[in-house]
C-alpha positions in Angstrom: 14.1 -0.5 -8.8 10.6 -0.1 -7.3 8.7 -3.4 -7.7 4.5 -3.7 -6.3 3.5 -7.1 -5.1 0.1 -8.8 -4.6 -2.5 -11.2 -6.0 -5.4 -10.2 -8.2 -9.0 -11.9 -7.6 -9.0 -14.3 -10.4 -9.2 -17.9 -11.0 -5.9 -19.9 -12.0 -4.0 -17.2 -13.3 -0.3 -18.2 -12.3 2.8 -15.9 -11.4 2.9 -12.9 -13.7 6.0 -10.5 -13.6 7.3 -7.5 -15.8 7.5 -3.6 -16.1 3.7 -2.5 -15.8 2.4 -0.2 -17.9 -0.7 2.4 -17.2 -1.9 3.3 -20.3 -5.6 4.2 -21.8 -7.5 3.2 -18.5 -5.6 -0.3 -18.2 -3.1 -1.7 -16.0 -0.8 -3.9 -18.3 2.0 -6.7 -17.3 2.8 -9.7 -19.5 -0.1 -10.6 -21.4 -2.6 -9.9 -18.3 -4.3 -6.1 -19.1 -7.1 -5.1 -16.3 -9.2 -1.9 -15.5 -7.8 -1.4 -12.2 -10.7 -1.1 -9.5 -9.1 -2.3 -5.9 -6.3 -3.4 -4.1 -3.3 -4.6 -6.2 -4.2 -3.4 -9.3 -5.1 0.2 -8.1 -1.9 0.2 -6.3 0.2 -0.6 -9.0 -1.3 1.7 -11.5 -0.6 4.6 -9.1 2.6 3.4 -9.2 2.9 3.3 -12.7 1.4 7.0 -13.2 3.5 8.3 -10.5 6.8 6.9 -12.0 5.9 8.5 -15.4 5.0 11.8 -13.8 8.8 11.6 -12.1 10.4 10.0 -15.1 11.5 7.3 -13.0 11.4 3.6 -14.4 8.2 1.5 -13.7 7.7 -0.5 -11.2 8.4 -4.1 -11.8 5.2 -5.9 -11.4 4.6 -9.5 -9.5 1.1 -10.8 -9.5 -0.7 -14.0 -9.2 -4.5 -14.6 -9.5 -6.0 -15.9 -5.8 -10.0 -16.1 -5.1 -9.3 -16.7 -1.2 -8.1 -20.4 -1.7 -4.3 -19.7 -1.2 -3.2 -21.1 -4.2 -2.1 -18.2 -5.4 -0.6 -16.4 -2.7 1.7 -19.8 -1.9 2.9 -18.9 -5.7 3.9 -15.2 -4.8 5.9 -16.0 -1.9 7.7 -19.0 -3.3 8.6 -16.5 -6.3 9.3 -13.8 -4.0 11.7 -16.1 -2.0 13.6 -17.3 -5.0 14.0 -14.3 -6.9 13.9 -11.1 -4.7 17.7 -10.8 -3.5 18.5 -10.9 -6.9 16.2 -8.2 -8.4 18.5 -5.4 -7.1 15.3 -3.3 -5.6 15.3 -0.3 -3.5 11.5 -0.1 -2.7 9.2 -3.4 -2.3 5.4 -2.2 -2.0 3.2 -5.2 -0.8 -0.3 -5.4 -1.5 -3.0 -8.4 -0.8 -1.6 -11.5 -0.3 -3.4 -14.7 1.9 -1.5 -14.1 5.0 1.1 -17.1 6.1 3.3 -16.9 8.8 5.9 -19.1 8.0 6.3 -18.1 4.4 6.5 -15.0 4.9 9.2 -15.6 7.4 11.2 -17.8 4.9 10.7 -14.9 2.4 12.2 -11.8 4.3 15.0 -14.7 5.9 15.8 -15.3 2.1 16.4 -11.3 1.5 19.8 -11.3 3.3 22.0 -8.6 3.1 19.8 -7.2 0.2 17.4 -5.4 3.1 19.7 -3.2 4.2 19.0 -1.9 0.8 15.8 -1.9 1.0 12.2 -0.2 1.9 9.5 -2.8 2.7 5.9 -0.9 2.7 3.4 -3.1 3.3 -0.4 -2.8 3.2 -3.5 -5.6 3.6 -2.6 -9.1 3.5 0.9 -8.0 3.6 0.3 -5.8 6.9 -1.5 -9.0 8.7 1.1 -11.2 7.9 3.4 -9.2 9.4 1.7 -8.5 12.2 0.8 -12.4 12.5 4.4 -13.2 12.5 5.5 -11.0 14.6 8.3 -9.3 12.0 6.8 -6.1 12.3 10.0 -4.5 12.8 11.3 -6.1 9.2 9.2 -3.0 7.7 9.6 0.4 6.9 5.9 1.3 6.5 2.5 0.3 7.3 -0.5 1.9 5.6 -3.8 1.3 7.3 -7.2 2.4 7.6 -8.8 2.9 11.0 -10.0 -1.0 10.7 -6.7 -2.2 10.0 -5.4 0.1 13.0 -7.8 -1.2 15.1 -6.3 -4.4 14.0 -3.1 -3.4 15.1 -3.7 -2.0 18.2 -5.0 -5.1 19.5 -2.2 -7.4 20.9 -4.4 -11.0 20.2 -6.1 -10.4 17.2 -4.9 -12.5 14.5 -7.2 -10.9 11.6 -9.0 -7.4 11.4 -12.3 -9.7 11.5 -11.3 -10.5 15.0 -10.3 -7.4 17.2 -12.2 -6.5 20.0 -12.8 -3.1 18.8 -16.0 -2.6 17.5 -15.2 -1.5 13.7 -18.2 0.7 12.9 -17.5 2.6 16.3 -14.1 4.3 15.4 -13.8 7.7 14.9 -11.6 10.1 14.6 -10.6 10.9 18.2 -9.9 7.4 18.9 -7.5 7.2 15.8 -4.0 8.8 17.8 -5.5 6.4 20.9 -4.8 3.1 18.7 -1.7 4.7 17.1 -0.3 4.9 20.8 -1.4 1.4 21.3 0.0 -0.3 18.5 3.3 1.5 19.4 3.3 0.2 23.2 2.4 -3.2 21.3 5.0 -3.4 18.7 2.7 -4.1 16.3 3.6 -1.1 13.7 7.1 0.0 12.5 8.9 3.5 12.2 6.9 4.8 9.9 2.6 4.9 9.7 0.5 6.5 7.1 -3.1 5.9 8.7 -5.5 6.4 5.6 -9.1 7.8 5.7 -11.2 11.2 6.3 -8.1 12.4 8.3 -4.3 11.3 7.2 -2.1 10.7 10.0 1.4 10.4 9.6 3.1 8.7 12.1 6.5 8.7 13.4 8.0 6.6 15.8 4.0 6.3 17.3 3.7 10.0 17.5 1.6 11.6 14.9 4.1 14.3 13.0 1.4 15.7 10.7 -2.6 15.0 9.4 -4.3 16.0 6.6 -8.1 16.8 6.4 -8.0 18.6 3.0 -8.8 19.2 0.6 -12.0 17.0 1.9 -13.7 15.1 -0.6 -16.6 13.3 1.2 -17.2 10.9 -2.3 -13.9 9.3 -2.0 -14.7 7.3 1.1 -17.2 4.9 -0.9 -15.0 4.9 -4.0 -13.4 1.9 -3.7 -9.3 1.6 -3.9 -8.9 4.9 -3.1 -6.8 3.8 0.3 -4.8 1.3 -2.6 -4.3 4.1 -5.0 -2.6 6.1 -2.0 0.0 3.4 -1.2 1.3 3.4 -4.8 1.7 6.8 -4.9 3.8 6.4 -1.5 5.5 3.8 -2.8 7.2 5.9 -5.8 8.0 9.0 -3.7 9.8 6.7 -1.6 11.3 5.6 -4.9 12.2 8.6 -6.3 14.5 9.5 -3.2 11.8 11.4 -0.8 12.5 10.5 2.8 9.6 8.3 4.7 7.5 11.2 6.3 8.3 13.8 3.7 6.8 11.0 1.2 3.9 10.0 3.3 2.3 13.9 3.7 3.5 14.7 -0.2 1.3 10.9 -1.1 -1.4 12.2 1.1 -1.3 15.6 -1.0 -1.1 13.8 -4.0 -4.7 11.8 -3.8 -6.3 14.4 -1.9 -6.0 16.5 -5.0 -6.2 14.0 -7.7 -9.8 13.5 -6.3 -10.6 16.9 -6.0 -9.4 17.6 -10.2 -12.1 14.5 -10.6 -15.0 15.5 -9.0 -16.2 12.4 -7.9 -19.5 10.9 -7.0 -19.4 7.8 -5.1 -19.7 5.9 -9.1 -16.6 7.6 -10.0 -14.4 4.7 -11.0 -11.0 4.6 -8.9 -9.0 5.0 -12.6 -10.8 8.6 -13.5 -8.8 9.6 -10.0 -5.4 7.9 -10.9 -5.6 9.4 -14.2 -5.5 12.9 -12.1 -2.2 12.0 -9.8 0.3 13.7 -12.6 -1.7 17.0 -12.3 -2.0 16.7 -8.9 1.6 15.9 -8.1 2.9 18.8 -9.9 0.8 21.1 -7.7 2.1 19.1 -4.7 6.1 19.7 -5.8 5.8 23.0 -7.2 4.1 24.4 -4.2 6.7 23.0 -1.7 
C-alpha cells in the first residue's frame, strides 16, 4: 500500500484517513473534498491520478488541518506512531508537517521491523524534521528545491529561513556544489530528486541524470508544481520502479503534463495533474 501524509492549512480539522479519490477537479478523503492548490493536497492528488493511470490501488490518505500552530501536526505523528506498523505499507510519501524532533524520532522508532519493508520519501516539513533530527539516513528520498538544498547543505541551519546561503542567489551551477555538500554533511540520503528549472537526480551525492526539457518557463510560478512532482514519484516507486529509474520517469511525467496544459503562470496546479495520465503514457511507451 502507498499511503501520502501531511497537514492541510485549515483551522481545527482533526485527523482524516482513507483511500483518496481525484475526481472532477477535487481531492476527496472522508468527508473532507478540496481543490488541490499546494503542498499536501497537490501531492496526494498526483498520487491518486498516477495510481489510476497504473491501475494500482490509491494511496491511503492521512491528513490533519494545521495553520502553523502545531496542533495539528502533534495529531499526525501521534496517529502515525500508533497506527503505521500495522498499515502493511510499502511506500510512505511525507508532505508538510510542523517539524518536531522528538516525535518524529518516536514515530520512525515505533515502525520496527516494518521499515525494512518500507520506502520513506519525504519532502517539506517532513525533509526538515529529518534533517533537524539527524535521521536522515531513516529515508529513502529527499525531494528539494534549490532552497531546501541550500537548506541542506548547510551543517547548522535548523530551518531553510536560516542558512547562510543567500536564497535569491542560487543558480544552477551552484546546484551539484550543494548536492556535494549535503553529501560530505550527511544531511541527504541515497536517493535525491532536486526539483526546479533543471531536475537533478542524485545518487549516492553524484548527480546520475538532469532534465531541462521539455522547458516550461510558466510552471516556476505555478504553485505546487514541485508537490505535484513528489506524488507522482511516490507511485512509480509504488508500482515497483526502482529509486532513480522512478525519479527521471516522475521528472518526465510533470515536465510533460505541463507542456499538454499550456500554462500561464494562472494555470491552476489541478489543470496540470489532470494531464499526468497522458503524459505518463508517453513517458512508458517511449522507454
Amino acid at each position: 500500500m502507498l499511503a501520502i501524509m501531511g497537514t492541510l492549512p485549515f483551522v481545527e480539522m482533526d485527523v482524516k484517513t482513507g483511500s483518496a479519490r481525484f475526481e472532477n477537479g477535487r481531492l476527496a478523503v472522508d468527508d473532507l473534498s478540496v481543490v488541490p492548490s499546494l503542498g499536501t493536497s497537490v501531492m496526494a492528488a498526483s498520487a491518486c491520478i498516477t495510481c489510476k493511470a497504473l491501475n494500482l490501488e490509491s494511496p491511503y490518505f492521512i491528513t490533519a488541518g494545521d495553520i502553523g500552530d502545531g496542533k495539528g501536526s502533534k495529531k499526525l505523528y501521534q496517529y502515525l506512531t500508533a497506527n503505521l506498523p500495522t498499515l502493511g505499507l510499502s511506500v510512505l510519501g511525507m508532505h508538510y508537517i510542523m517539524p518536531d524532533i522528538s516525535r518524529i524520532k518516536i514515530f520512525l522508532d515505533a515502525l520496527g521491523d516494518t521499515r525494512k519493508q518500507m520506502t520513506l520519501i519525504a519532502d517539506a516539513g517532513s525533509m526538515y524534521a529529518a534533517k533537524a533530527a539527524e535521521i536522515v539516513s531513516s529515508f529513502d528520498i529527499f525531494t528539494p528545491d534549490a532552497g531546501e538544498m541550500a537548506y541542506l547543505a548547510d551543517p547548522h541551519a535548523t530551518h531553510p529561513a536560516y542558512v547562510e546561503h543567500l536564497l535569491f542567489s542560487i543558480d544552477a551551477s551552484e546546484i551539484v556544489t550543494l548536492i556535494k555538500k549535503a553529501y560530505e554533511n550527511g544531511n541527504i540520503p541515497h536517493t535525491l530528486l532536486v526539483k526546479g528549472p533543471i531536475d537533478y537526480i542524485v545518487e549516492e551525492g553524484t548527480v546520475v541524470e538532469s532534465l531541462a526539457e521539455p522547458s516550461i518557463p510558466a510552471m516556476e510560478a505555478i504553485g505546487g508544481t514541485g508537490d505535484s512532482l513528489t506524488g507522482i514519484l511516490s507511485a512509480l516507486i509504488y508500482a515497483g520502479y526502482d529509486k532513480v529509474d522512478a525519479c527521471v520517469k516522475a521528472a518526465k511525467v510533470n515536465r510533460i503534463a505541463g507542456e499538454l496544459t499550456q500554462p500561464d503562470p494562472a494555470t491552476p496546479i489541478s489543470e496540470i495533474i489532470a494531464k499526468i495520465p497522458i503524459a505518463l503514457k508517453e513517458v512508458i511507451l517511449c522507454v
